[in-house]
GUDO-385838 format. One record per residue (C-alpha): x, z, y. Coordinates in steps of 0.25 Angstrom, whole numbers, plus 5000, padded with zeros to 4 digits. Layout:
<atoms>
XZY;...
</atoms>
This chain:
<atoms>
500050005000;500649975013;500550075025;500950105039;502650145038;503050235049;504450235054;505250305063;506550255069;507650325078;507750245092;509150185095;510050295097;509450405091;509550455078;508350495069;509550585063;508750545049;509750405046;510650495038;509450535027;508550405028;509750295023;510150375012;508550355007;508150304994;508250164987;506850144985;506749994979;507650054968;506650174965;505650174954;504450224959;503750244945;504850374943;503950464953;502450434946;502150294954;502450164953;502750074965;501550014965;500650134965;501550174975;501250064986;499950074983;499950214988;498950264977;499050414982;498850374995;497550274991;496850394985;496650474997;495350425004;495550435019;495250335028;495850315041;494950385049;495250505042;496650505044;496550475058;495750595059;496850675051;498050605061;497250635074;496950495077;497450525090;497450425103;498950365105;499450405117;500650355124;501850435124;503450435126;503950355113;504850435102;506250465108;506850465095;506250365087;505350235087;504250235076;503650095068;502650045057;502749965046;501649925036;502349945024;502149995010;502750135006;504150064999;504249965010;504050095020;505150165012;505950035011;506150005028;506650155030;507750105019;507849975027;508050035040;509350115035;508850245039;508450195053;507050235049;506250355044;504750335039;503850435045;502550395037;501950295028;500450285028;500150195018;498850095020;498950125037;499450015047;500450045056;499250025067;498450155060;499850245060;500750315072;501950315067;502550365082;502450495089;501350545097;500850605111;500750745109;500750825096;500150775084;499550905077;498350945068;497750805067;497850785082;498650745096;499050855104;499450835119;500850875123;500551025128;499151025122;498751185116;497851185104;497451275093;497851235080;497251315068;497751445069;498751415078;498951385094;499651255096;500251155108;500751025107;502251025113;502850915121;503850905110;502550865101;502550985093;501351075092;501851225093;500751325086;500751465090;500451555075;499251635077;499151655062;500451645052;500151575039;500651635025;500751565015;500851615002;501151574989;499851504982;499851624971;499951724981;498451684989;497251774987;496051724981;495551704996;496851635003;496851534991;495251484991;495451485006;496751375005;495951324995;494551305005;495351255016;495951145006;494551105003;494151095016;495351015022;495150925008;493750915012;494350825027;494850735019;495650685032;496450795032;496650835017;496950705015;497650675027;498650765024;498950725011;499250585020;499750635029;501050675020;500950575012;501050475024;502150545030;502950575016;504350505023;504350605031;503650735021;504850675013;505950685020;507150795017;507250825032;505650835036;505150875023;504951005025;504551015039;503650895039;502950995026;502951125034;502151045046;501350985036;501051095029;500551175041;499651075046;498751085033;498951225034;498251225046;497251135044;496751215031;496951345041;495851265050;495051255038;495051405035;495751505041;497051535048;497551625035;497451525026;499051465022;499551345013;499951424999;501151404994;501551354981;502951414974;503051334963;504251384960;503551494954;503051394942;504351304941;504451314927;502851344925;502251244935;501251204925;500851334924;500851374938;499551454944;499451344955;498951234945;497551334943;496351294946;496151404958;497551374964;497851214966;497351174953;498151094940;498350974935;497650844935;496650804923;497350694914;496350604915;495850614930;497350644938;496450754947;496350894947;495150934941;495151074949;495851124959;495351244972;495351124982;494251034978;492751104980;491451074973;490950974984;491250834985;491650864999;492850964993;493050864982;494350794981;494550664981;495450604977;495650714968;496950804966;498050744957;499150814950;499850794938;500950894935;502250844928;502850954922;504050874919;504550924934;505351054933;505251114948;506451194953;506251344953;506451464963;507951464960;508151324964;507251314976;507951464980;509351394978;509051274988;508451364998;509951434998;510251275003;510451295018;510351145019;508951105024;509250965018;509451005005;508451095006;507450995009;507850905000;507751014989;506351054992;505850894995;506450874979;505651014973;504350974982;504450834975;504550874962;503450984964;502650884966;502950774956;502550904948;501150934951;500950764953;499950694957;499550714972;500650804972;501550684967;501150584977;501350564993;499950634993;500550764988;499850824999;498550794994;498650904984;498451054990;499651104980;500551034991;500351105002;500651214992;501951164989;502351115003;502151265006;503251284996;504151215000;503951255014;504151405010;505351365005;505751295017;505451405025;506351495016;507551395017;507451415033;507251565031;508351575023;509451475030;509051495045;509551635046;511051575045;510951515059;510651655067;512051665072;512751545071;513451455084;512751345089;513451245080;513151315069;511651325073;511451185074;512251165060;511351275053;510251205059;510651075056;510551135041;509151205043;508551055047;509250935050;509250945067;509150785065;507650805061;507350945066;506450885078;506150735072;504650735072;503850735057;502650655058;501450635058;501650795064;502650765076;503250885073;504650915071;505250985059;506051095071;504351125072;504151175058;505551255057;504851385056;503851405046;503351535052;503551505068;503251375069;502251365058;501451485057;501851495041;502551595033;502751595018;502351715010;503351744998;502551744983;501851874981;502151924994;500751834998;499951894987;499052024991;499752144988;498452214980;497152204972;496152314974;495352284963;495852304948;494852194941;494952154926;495252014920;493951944913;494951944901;495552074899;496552154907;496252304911;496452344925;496952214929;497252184945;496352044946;496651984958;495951854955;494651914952;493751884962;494451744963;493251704951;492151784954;491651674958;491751604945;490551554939;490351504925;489851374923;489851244930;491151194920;491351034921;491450954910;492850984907;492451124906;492951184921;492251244931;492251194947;493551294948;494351234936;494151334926;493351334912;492351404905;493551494900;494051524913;495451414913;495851304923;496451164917;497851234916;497151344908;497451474918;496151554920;495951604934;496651734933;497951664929;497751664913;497951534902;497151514891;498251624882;497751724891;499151724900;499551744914;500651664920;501451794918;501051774902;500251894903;498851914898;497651964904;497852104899;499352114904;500152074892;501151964892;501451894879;502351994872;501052074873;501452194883;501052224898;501752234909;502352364905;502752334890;501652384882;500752304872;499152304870;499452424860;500252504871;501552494864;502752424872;503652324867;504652434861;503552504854;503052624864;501652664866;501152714881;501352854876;502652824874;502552844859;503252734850;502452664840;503352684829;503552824831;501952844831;501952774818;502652874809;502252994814;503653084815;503753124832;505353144830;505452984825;504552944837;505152994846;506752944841;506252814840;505652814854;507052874858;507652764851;506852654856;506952724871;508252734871;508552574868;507752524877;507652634889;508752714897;508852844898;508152844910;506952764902;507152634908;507552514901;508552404904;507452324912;507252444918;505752494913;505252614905;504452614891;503152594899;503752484907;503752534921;505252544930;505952644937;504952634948;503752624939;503452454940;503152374928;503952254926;503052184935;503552274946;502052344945;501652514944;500752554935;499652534946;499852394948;500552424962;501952364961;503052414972;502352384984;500952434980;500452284978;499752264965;499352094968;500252054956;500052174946;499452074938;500251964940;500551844941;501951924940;502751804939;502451774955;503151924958;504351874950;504351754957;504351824971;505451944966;506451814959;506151744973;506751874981;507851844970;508151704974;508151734989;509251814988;510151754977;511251694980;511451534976;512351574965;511551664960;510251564961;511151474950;511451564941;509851604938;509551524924;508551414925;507451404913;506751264918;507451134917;508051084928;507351014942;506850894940;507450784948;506550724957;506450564955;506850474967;505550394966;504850544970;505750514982;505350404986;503850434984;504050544994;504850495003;505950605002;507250575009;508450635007;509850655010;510750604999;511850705001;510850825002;509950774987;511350774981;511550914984;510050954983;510250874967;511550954964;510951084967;509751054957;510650984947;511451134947;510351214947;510151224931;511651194928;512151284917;510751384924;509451304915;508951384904;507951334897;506851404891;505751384883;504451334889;503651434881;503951534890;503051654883;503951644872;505351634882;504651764887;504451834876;505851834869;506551944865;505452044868;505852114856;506852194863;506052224877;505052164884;504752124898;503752054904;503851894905;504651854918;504351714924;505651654921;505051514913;504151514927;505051504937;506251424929;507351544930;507751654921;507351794929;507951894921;506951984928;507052114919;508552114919;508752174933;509652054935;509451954947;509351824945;510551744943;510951874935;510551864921;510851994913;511851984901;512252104890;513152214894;513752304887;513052444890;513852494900;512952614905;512952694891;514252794894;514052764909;513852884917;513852894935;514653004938;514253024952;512653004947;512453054935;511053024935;511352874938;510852784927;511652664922;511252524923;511852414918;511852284924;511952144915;511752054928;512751954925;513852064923;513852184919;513952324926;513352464927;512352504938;511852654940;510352694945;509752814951;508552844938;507852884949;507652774957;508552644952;509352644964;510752604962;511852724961;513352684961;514152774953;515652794951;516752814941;515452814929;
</atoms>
């Protein structure tokens, strides 16, 4: 399909400080475009555009359709059209040997229907603005610059939480304003045009992110205009499920729903779509997940935020965002990726990330010389873009620099979003006895009946109570499991709760509640009991009563936490008692982060990977998307990846039940999201990560501490090993001399 091209061009004597990144492009009449999913003809006939209705009325009344007015030309460049198709497009900036730089193709538009220059004013929110013009905007007071940026006062800072951490109210808000916006299918819609027209410049390593963060904001606050100034773009950490995608919690039917049908290609259900034809969507959603993808994990995205060059931090993200999408497919997969709801989601991701990079690299410039300044700023953005105008925005990425001040955002780390405590103690339909429900009254509304003929209900789920991917809506498979691989009365696979006993009472080394051991109790004699309870205590406990792993026989610490770092009341440390029941893997995501954060690079390498490497990302996806990138900066982005599983990949089984439940004979713990999130943790061990224990010899057993006779000695296996001494009393540290 032909379209309008937009190019921009530096005037004579100016450069566009771009020419460097542009002639090192790729060689596209030697790629085969059948490697990403399309072939060349489907491509040029823009299939994924063609399916979206809109007619041109209604995308002039998502641009603004504005008057023209005359103003001063571009000092810097001079804009043209060509009525080409997408290759051909692609093909003249090749031609031009890296003169030009394609700032939009709108394919089926003549150059006469499209602006491909600047404007009079500020171009914001669907319409012109006058140079110095005032004007509320949402939940923001705005003006219009003689620069042509619009500068917003924040009356109201957004937070934005991870998707899993929304109540049952925040998420069917988000999910009513994204019905309503769907519902103007000029701006839905639009949007999804809207990136995909402007995917040259969406694509590009340099205005990748900041073309995003704008982007991002102005749904953001159309959906806020929809419903209310609290409601914020979720965030997606799918690094949580890199080695479990498939069986992520996103993919249920309440959250953003699954997979396509086979037959179909469309999401059957999903929270987006209502019961009326007005909220009914058409075309319908596509996905179709490739599991042959492997995602990078928390190691390797932590690892490449440590790079304190924005270019290869860039062109790191614009590779993990590619193959996230060729992942979920369809839409997702396609120049309308934005026509999926999951990718605002995941832009908000990689916009959290952005936002960490800065936080963590910015603070090195506080002291330093002028010269110095401009070179770290040189490396925080390229100053040769920093105030080059993405369009159709007219906004500069120097606008969008600060998340927080400029755009009224803040991230809020996983977990920390989630409420801290459930009032009401409810019971599962199912079983478990004073269980914390904090999804109960999310079905109240449930009624029975009403199934279509493939047996679901309007809200996805069957006369059994499962979605397609066969979670119930309390976050149960059809085995009666959690994503924890505990069951609905609290016991994981091995058959034991959360503080090591069985459905009998008994714990794994044979001890009843009352502290009785079965064997003893069988044959009667009191002495015998109790030597082989001494026995059995002795081998697995300390003196003090606390094992190697550092809990008592009823499976409580020092300071009286279960293993999943829960009293007995369901309140853990700081009196929050949300997670009691889980999902526990999200808290061991959050504390393994607090890890990362403070590891150093080399101990990032030396954490065992469990998934197989990163999957490389195929040119041909390049191409599609328009990514450019610097040659010099992919070598070293490719090296990094290449040596993050050298000598470092262990591979596990894919059944991770069993994985979990080995060597349970000689102690038992509870299950630790390793498989999940692609890394060994060595959680119990008291090690950090990149510090797997190994066997010592027992160097505490004629050790005694002179000066603190009460002291208890500790050894530590972390890599090496040493002595440490403890207070019993409180497990502080006690150095100790000539013991």
């Amino acid at each position: 399909m032909l379209g309008a091209c937009c190019l921009r061009k530096p005037r004579q004597g100016v450069s566009s400080g771009r020419q460097h990144f542009i002639q090192h492009g790729y060689n596209i009449s030697s790629v085969n475009w059948t490697h990403s999913g399309y072939d060349q003809h489907n491509l040029e006939d823009e299939i994924w555009y063609s399916i979206i209705e809109l007619n041109r009325t209604e995308l002039d009344d998502f641009t603004g359709n504005h008057t023209k007015v005359d103003c001063h030309e571009d000092p810097d460049f001079t804009f043209s059209c060509d009525y080409l198709t997408v290759t051909q497009c692609q093909t003249l900036v090749k031609d031009q040997a890296g003169e030009a730089q394609v700032m939009s193709f709108s394919p089926g538009v003549k150059c006469s229907d499209v602006k491909c220059g600047g404007g009079c004013g500020c171009f914001f929110q669907h319409k012109l603005r006058r140079y110095g013009e005032r004007f509320r905007q949402g939940c923001e007071e705005c003006i219009c610059t003689h620069s042509g940026r619009v500068d917003c006062v924040c009356r109201h800072l957004t937070q934005r939480k991870e998707i899993r951490d929304l109540t049952l109210r925040e998420m069917r808000l988000y999910q009513r304003a994204v019905r309503k916006l769907y519902a103007r299918p000029a701006l839905w819609k639009g949007f999804a045009l809207l990136r995909a027209e402007f995917s040259p410049l969406a694509g590009d390593h340099a205005f990748f992110l900041p073309w995003h963060r704008h982007f991002l904001r102005l749904v953001e606050r159309e959906l806020q205009s929809m419903s209310s100034c609290k409601l914020a773009l979720p965030y997606f950490e799918w690094t949580v499920d890199s080695g479990s995608m498939k069986f992520s919690a996103a993919w249920q039917a309440g959250l953003f729903g699954g997979d396509s049908e086979p037959n179909s290609g469309c999401v059957p259900h999903h929270p987006f779509q209502g019961l009326t034809s007005r909220f009914h969507w058409s075309p319908c959603l596509r996905r179709h997940f490739n599991s042959s993808v492997w995602l990078p994990d928390a190691v390797t995205l932590q690892r490449t935020i440590n790079k304190a060059d924005f270019q290869v931090f860039s062109q790191s993200l614009l590779t993990f965002s590619g193959l996230f999408r060729r992942w979920v497919g369809g839409h997702m997969a396609s120049p309308l990726a934005s026509y999926d709801p999951l990718y605002l989601s995941h832009m908000a991701f990689m916009d959290k990330l952005w936002a960490q990079w800065q936080e963590k690299h910015q603070h090195g410039s506080i002291r330093q010389t002028s010269n110095e300044n401009h070179a770290q700023s040189q490396i925080l953005y390229p100053a040769e873009q920093r105030h080059i105008k993405m369009k159709p925005f007219d906004v500069t990425p120097d606008d969008v620099m600060s998340s927080q001040q400029q755009m009224c955002t803040v991230y809020v780390p996983i977990t920390i979003g989630a409420p801290c405590n459930i009032t009401l103690l409810h019971t599962h339909p199912q079983g478990s006895q004073g269980r914390f429900d904090k999804y109960k009254s999310n079905y109240d509304g449930f009624v029975i009946g009403g199934f279509e003929s493939g047996g679901y209900d309007q809200h996805g789920y069957d006369r059994d109570g499962y979605d397609r991917s066969g979670w119930d809506r309390w976050g149960y498979d059809k085995d009666g499991f959690n994503r924890d691989f505990i069951d609905r009365g609290g016991y994981d696979v091995s058959g034991f709760n959360r503080y090591g006993f069985n459905r009998s009472n008994v714990t794994w080394f044979g001890m009843r509640k009352d502290g009785v051991f079965e064997n003893g109790k069988k044959n009667g004699k009191e002495k015998s009991d109790q030597t082989h309870r001494d026995k059995i205590l002795s081998e697995l406990f300390s003196d003090t009563g606390y094992s190697i792993t550092g809990f008592d026989p009823f499976g409580l610490d020092r300071g009286g936490f279960d293993a999943f770092g829960f009293q007995t009341d369901g309140y853990d440390k700081d009196r929050c008692n949300w997670f009691f029941n889980g999902p526990h893997y999200l808290r061991f995501y959050f504390h393994t982060q607090q890890q990362l954060v403070s590891s150093s690079d080399r101990a990032l390498s030396r954490i065992p990977r469990i998934c197989p490497p990163i999957t490389p990302l195929p040119q041909s996806w390049a191409i599609q998307d328009w990514m450019t990138f610097d040659p010099d900066k992919s070598f070293a982005v490719n090296g990094q990846l290449q040596q993050e599983w050298t000598g470092h990949y262990m591979p596990e089984s894919d059944d991770t039940v069993k994985a979990a439940t080995k060597n349970r004979s000689k102690t038992w713990l509870p299950i630790t999201p390793d498989h999940r999130f692609c890394f060994k943790l060595h959680w119990f061990s008291g090690c950090p990560l990149g510090s797997a224990p190994i066997t010592c010899p027992d160097l505490c057993r004629q050790a005694r501490c002179h000066v603190y006779p009460e002291a208890v000695c500790h050894m530590h296996n972390c890599g090496s090993c040493f002595t440490e001494w403890r207070d019993p009393a409180t497990g502080n540290h006690v150095i100790c001399h000539g013991w």
